[in-house]
DORO-17786 format. One record per residue: residue in one letter; residue number from 0; x, y, z of N, C-alpha, C in turn. Coordinates in Angstrom, 1 decimal. Layout:
REC aa   i   n_px   n_py   n_pz  ca_px  ca_py  ca_pz   c_px   c_py   c_pz
REC  A NUM      X      Y      Z      X      Y      Z      X      Y      Z
...
END
This chain:
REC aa   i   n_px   n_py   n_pz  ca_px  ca_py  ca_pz   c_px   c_py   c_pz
REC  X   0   53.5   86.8  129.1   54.8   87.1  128.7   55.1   88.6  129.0
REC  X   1   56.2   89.0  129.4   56.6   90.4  129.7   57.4   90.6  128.5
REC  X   2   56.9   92.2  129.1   57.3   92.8  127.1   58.7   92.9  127.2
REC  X   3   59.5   92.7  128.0   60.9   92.6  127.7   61.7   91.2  126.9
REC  X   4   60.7   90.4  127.5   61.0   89.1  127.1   60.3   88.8  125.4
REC  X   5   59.5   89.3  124.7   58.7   89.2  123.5   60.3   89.2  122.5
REC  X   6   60.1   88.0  121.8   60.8   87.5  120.6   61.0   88.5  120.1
REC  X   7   62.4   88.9  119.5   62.5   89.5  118.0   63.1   89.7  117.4
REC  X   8   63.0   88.0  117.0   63.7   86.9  115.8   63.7   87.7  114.5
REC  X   9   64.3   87.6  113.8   64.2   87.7  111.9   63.5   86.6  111.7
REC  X  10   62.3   87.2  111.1   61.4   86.0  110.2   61.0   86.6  109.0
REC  X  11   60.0   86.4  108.4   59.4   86.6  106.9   58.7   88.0  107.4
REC  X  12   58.1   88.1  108.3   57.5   89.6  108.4   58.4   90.7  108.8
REC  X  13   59.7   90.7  109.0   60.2   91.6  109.1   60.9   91.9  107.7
REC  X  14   61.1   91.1  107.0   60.8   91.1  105.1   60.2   92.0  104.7
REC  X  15   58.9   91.4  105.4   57.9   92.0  104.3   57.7   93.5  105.4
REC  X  16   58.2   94.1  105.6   58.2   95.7  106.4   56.6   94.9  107.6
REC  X  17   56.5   94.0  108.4   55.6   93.7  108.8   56.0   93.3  110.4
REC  X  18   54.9   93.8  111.2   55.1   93.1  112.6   53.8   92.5  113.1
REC  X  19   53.7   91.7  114.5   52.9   91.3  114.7   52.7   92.0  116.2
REC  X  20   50.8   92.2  116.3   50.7   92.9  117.7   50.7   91.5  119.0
REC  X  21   51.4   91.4  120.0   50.8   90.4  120.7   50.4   91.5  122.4
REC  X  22   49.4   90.6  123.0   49.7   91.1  124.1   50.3   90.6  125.1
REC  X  23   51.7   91.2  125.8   52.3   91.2  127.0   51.9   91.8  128.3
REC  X  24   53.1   91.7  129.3   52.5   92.3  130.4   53.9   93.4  130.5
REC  X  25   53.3   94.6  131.2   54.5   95.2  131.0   55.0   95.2  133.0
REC  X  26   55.7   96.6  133.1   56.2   96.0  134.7   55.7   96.4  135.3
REC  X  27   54.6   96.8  135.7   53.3   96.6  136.7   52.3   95.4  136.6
REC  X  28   52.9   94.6  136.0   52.1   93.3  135.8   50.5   94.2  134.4
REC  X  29   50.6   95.0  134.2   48.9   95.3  133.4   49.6   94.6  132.0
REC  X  30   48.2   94.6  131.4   48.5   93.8  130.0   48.7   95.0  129.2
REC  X  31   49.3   94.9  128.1   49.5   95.8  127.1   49.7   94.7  125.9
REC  X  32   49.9   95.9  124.5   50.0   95.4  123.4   51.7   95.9  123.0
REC  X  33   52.3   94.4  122.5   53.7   95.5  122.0   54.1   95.0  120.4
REC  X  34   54.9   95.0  119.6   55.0   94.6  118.2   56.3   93.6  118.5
REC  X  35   56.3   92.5  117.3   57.3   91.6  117.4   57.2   91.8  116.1
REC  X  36   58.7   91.5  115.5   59.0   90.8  113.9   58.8   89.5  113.9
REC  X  37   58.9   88.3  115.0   58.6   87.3  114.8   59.3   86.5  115.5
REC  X  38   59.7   85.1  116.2   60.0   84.4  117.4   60.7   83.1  116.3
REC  X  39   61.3   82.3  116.5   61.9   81.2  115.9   60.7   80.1  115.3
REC  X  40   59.7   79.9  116.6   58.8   78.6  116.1   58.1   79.1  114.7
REC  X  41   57.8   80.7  115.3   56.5   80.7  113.6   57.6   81.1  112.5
REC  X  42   58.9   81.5  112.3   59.9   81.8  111.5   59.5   80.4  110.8
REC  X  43   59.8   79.4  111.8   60.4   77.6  111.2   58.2   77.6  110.2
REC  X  44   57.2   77.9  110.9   56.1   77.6  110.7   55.6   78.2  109.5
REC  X  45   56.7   79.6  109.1   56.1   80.0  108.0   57.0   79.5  106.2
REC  X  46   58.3   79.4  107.3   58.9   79.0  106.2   58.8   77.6  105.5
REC  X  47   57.9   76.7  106.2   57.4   75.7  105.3   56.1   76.2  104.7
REC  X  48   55.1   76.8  105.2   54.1   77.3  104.4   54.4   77.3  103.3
REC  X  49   55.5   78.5  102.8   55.6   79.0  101.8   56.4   78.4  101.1
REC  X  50   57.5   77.2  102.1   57.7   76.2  100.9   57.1   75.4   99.8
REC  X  51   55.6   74.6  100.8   54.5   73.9  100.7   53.3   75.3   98.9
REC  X  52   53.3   76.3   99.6   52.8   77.3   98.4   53.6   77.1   96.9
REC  X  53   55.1   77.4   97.6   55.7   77.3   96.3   55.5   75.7   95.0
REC  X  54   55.5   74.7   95.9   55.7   73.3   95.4   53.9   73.5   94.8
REC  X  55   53.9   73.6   95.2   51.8   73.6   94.8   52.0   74.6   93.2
REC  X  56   52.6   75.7   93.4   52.8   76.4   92.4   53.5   76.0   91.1
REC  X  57   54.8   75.4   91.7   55.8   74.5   90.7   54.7   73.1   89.7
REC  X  58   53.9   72.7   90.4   53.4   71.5   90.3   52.3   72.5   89.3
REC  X  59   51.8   73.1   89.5   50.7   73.6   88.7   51.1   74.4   87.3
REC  X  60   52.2   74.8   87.5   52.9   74.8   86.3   53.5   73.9   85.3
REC  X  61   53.6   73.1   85.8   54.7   71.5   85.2   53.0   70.9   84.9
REC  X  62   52.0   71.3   85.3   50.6   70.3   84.5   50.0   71.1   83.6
REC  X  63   50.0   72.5   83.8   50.0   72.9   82.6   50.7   72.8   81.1
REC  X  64   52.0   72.9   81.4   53.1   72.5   80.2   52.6   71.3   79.9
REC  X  65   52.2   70.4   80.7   51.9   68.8   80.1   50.7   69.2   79.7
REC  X  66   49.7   69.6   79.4   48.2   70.5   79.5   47.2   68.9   80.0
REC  X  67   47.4   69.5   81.6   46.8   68.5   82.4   45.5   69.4   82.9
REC  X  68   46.5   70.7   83.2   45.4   71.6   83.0   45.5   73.1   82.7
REC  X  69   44.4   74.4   83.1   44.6   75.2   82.4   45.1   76.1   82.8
REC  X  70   45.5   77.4   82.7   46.8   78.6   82.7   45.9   79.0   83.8
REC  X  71   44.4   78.3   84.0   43.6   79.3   85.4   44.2   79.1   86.5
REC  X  72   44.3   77.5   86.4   44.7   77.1   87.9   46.2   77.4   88.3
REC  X  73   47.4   77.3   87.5   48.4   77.8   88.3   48.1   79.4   88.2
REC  X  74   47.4   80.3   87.4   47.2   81.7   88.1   46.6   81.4   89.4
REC  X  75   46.0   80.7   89.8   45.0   80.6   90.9   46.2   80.5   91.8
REC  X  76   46.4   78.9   92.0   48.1   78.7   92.8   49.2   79.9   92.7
REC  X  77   49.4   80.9   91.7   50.4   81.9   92.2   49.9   82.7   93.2
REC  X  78   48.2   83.0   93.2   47.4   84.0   93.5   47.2   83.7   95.0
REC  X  79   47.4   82.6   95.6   47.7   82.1   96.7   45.7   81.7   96.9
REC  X  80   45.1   81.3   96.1   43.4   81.5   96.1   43.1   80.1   95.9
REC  X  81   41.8   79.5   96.4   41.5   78.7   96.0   40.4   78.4   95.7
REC  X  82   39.3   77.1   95.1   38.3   77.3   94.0   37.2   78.2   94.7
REC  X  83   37.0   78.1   95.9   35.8   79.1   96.5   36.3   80.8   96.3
REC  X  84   37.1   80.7   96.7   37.6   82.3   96.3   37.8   82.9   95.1
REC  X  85   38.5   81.5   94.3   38.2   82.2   92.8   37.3   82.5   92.2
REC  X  86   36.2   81.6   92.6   35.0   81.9   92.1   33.7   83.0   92.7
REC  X  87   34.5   83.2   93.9   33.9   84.7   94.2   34.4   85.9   93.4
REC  X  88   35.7   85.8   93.3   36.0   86.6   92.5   35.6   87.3   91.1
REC  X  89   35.5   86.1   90.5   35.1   86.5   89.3   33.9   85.9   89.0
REC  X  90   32.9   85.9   90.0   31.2   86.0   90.1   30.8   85.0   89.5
REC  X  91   31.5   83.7   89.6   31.0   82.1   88.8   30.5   81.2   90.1
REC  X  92   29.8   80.1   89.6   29.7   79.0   90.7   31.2   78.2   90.4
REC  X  93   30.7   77.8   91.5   32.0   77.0   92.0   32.4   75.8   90.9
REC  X  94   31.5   75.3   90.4   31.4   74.3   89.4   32.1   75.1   88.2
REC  X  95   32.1   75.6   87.5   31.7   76.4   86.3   33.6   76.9   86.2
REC  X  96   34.3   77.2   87.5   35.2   78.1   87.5   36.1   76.6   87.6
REC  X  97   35.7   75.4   88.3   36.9   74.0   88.0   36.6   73.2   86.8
REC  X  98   35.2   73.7   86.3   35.5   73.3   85.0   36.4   73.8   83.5
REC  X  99   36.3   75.5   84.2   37.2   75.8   83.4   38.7   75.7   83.6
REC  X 100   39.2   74.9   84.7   40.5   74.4   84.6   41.1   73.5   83.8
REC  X 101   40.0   73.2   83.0   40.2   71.5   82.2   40.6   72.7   80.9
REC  X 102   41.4   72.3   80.2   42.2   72.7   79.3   41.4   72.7   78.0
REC  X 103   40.8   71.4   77.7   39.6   71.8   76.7   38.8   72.4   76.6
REC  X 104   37.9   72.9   77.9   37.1   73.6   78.4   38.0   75.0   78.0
REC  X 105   38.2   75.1   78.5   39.7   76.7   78.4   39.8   77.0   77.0
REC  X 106   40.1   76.6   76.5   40.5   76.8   75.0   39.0   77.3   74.3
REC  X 107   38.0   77.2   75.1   36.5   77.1   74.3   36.0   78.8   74.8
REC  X 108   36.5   79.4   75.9   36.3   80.2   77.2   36.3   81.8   76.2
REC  X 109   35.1   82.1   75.9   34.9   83.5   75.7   36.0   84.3   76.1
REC  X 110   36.6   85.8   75.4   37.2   86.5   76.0   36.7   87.6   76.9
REC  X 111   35.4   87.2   76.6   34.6   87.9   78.5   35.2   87.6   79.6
REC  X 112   34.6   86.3   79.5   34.8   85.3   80.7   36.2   85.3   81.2
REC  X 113   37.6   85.3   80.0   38.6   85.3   80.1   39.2   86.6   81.2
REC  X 114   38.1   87.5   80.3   38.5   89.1   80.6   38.3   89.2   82.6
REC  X 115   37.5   88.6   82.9   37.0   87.8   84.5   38.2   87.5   85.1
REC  X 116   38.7   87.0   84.1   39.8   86.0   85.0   41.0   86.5   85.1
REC  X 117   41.5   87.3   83.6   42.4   87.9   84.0   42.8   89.2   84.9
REC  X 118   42.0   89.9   84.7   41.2   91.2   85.4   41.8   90.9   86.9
REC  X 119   41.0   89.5   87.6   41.5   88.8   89.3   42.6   88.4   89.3
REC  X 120   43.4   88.1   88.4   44.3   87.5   88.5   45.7   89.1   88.1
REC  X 121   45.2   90.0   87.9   45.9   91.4   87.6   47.0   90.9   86.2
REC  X 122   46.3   90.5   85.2   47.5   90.3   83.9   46.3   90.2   82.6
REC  X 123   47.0   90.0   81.4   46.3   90.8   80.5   45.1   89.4   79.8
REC  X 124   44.5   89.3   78.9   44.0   88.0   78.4   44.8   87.7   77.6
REC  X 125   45.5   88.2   77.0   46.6   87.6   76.3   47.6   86.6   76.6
REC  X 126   48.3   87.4   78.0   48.7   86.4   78.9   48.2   85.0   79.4
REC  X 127   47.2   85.2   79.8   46.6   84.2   80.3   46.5   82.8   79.3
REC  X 128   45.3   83.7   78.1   45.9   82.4   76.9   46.7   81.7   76.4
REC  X 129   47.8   82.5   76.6   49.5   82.1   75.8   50.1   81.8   76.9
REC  X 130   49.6   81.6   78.0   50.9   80.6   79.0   50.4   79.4   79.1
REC  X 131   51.7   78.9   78.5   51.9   77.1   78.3   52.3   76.8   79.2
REC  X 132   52.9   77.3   80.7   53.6   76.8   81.9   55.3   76.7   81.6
REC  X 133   55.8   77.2   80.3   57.5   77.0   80.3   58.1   78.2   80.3
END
């Protein structure tokens, strides 16, 4: 692509103060690097992402309020993370961190372990306890 011709659509990264590097050719045919805010296809590609993030979010909320499960997992869902990552985070096996999604399990959960969670999740343990998802 020639750097004259490089997209530069309004998408989510010119939102977020963000660009992306691609490489072009410039007019001597050599390759170079130039910045784009973003082109139509990945605009349309991001904005279902983050639709798809949000709905995952909504949903993890609305099972907490039902207490399907616990305040971990929609922090997890806001945090954009999932069980391998959470549980790197806060230095558990993988087992141990979806077990504490089960709401009975949760309610049993030391305020150590809490202190883990909330700490990764940047909010207080208090918070974390007392969100019922409404």
């Amino acid at each position: 692509m020639k750097k004259q011709d490089l997209p530069q659509d309004e998408s989510n990264l010119k939102s977020a103060n963000m660009t992306e590097v691609l490489y072009v050719t410039d007019e001597n045919d050599n390759y170079t690097t130039a910045n784009s805010i973003g082109w139509d296809a990945k605009k349309a590609a991001l904005e279902e992402s983050m639709e798809l993030i949000h709905e995952r979010i909504e949903e993890a909320r609305k099972n907490v309020a039902n207490n399907i499960v616990s305040p971990i997992v929609y922090f997890m869902e806001l945090n954009k993370m999932d069980l391998q990552v959470l549980a790197a985070y806060v230095g558990m096996w993988q087992w141990r961190v979806k077990r504490h999604g089960k709401p009975k399990i949760f309610k049993t959960l030391s305020d150590s372990v809490l202190k883990k969670y909330a700490d990764t999740f940047g909010i207080t343990v208090d918070e974390l306890k007392n969100f019922n998802g409404k």
